[in-house]
N, C-alpha and C positions, 0 to 999 in steps of 0.2 A: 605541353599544355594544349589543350582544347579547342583556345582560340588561337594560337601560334600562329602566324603568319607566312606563308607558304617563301622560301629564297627559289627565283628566278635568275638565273646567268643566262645571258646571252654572249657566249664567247665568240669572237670573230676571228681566231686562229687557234690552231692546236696547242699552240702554247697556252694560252689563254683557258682553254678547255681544260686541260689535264691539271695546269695550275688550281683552277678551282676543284677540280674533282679530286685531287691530294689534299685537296683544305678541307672537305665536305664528301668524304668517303662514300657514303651516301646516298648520295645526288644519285639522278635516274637520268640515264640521256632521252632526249624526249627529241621525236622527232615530226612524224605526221599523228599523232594522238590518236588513230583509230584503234590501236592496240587497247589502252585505255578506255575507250568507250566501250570496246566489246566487253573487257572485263567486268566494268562494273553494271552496267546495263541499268542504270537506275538515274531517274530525270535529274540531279544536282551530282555533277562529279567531283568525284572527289582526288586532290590529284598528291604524289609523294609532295612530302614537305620541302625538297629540296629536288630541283629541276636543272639539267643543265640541256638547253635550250641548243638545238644541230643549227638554225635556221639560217644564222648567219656566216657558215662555216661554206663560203662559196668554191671552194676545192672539192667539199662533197657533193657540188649541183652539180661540174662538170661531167659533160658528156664527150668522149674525142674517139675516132677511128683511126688505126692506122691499117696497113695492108693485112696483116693475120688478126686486128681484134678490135673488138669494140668495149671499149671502155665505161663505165656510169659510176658513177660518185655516188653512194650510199641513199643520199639524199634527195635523188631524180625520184619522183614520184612515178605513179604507174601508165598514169595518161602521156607525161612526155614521152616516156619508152616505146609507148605504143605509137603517136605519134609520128615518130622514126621511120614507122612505114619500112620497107620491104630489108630494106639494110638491119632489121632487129630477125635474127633465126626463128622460122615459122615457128617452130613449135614454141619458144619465151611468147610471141607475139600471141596466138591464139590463147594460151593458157592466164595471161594476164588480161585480156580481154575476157576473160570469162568471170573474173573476179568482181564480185557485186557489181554497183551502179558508177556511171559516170563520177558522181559526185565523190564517194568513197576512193573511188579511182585519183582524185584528181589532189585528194588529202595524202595518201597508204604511200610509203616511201616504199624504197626495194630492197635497201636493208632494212626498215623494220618491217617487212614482212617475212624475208629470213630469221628474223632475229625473238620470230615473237614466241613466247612461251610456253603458253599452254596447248603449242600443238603443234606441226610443220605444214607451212602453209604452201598452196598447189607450185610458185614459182620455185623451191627448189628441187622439186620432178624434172621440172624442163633443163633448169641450170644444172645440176648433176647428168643430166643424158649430154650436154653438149659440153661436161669437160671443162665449165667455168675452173676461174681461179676468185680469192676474194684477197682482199686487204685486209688484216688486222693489224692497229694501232697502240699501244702504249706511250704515254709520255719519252720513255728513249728509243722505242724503234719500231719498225714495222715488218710485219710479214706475210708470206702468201701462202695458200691453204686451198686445195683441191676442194673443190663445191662435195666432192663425197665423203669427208675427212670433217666439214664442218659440223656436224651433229653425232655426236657422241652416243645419244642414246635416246629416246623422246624426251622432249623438254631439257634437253643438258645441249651445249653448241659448244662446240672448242672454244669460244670466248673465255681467257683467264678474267682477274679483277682488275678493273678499270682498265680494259681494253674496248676498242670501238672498231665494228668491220666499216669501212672508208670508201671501200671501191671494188667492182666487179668487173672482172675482166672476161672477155665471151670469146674463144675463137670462133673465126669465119669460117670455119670449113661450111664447103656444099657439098649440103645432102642432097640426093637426089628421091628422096622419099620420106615423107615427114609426115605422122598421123599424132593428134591429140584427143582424147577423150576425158572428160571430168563425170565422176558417180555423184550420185547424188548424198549429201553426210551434213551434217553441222561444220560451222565454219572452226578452221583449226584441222576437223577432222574428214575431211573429205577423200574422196578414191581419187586417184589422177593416175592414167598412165601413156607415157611419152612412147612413139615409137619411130626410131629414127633409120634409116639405111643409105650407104653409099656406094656407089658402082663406079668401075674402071674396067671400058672397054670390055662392056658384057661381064662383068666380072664383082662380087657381092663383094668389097674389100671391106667394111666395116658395117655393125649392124648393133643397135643398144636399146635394149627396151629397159624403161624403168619405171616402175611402177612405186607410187606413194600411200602409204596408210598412216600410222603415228611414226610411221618410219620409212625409210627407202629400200625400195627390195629392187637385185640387179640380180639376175641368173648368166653367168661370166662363161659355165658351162656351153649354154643352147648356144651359147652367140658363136661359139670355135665351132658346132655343128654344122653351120652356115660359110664360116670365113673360107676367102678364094671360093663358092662356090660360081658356078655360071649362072646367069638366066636364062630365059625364067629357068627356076628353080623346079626339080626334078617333083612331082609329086611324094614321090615315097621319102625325101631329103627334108620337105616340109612337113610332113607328119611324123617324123621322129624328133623336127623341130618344137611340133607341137607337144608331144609327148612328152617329154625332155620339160617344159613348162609346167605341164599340170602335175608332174611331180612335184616340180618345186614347189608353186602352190598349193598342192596340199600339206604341206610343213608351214607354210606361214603364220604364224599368232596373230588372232588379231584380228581375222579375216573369217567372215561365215561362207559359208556355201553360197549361196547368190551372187555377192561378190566375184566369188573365185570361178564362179561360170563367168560371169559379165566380161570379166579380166580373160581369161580364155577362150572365149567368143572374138572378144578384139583383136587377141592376138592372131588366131585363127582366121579372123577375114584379112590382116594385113598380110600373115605370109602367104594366103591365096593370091594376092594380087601381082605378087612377088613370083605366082609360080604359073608353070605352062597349064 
């Protein structure tokens, strides 16, 4: 009916949560509501008839470090993260900082900006380069799930029914090279590309660029071109680097020519930096 009356749950433990959402199939978890305002963009919102409300669920606010990770509870917003200051991996930090306004910032959870639908949103560029792992929940159990393995296809996330991602786990490795760039696009659809690299005693031991469109593109290729190399890096080592790139991007979908200069432009000034 019409004028139906919208069901709010506020469950305060997972039992609680899944209980209702096996009663009310339904129900939409609802967590910082910016997702929903983007959608409908219109001055009176309009919201699913049935809500199940994250906000009391204080296991997803947690935040805790141990030696190899940093952990965030679903439900950290974007401003705590940032926040965190030096202990959050430059590139999460920058790329979250560049996400709308304070204000937005201080509503937009970090799993639902993973989790939103009609588009992949810039933070998991960063989280897929640095090897995240995530939590996913059902009522009997839980499991973890490589940041590159979460999105199935644009708009599809390895989320089964009635499952809730809970928790992101970040390792600490140091990098000793971290560049971000954001293109300019509508939100949902924006360019992002991470570019990360690590060294051992003069020595390139790891290197991941990952670039976002309605999807995540990783060239696994260029990256063995580079591994064990020395620095700086041979001129002729980095233009094969180069080269080795702008093939892959030109097979991209999705992506025009401006872009796919902009993207290898970028790429192109960071392995100059990289090289003698």
């Amino acid at each position: 009916m019409a004028d139906q009356l919208n069901l709010v749950f506020f469950p305060s433990s997972y039992s609680e949560l899944f209980n209702a959402w096996h009663r009310y199939p339904i129900a939409v978890p609802y967590a910082g509501g910016t997702a929903l305002i983007r959608e409908h963009g219109r001055p009176i919102l309009e919201l699913p008839s049935i809500i199940l409300s994250l906000e009391r669920l204080e296991e997803m606010r947690r935040i805790s470090r141990s030696e190899r990770y940093l952990e965030i509870g679903a439900m950290a917003n974007l401003s705590q993260i940032i926040d965190l200051g030096k202990i959050v991996p430059a590139a999460l930090r920058h790329c979250l900082e560049s996400i709308a306004g304070p204000q937005l910032r201080n509503m937009a959870t970090i799993g639902g900006s993973l989790c939103f639908r009609d588009g992949r949103l810039d933070s998991s560029a960063a989280l897929t380069a640095l090897d995240a792992q995530y939590e996913l929940r059902n009522a009997q159990s839980s499991r973890w799930i490589s940041a590159s393995r979460f999105f199935a296809a644009p708009g599809l996330s390895a989320l089964k029914p009635q499952e809730l991602l809970t928790r992101i786990r970040i390792p600490l490795d140091s990098w000793d090279y971290s560049a971000y760039k954001k293109f300019a696009g509508q939100v949902g659809h924006s360019k992002v590309v991470i570019f990360l690299a690590k060294t051992q005693k003069n020595v390139l031991s790891d290197i991941r660029i990952v670039y976002k469109t309605d999807t995540l593109w990783r060239n696994k290729d260029s990256e063995s071109i580079l591994a064990g190399k020395q620095l700086p890096l041979n001129r002729r080592i980095a233009a094969d680097f180069i080269k080795s790139w702008e093939a892959f991007a030109s097979g991209l979908r999705n992506v025009d020519e401006l872009s796919r200069k902009e993207l290898i432009n970028f790429i192109e000034v960071n392995i100059n930096n990289l090289s003698d």
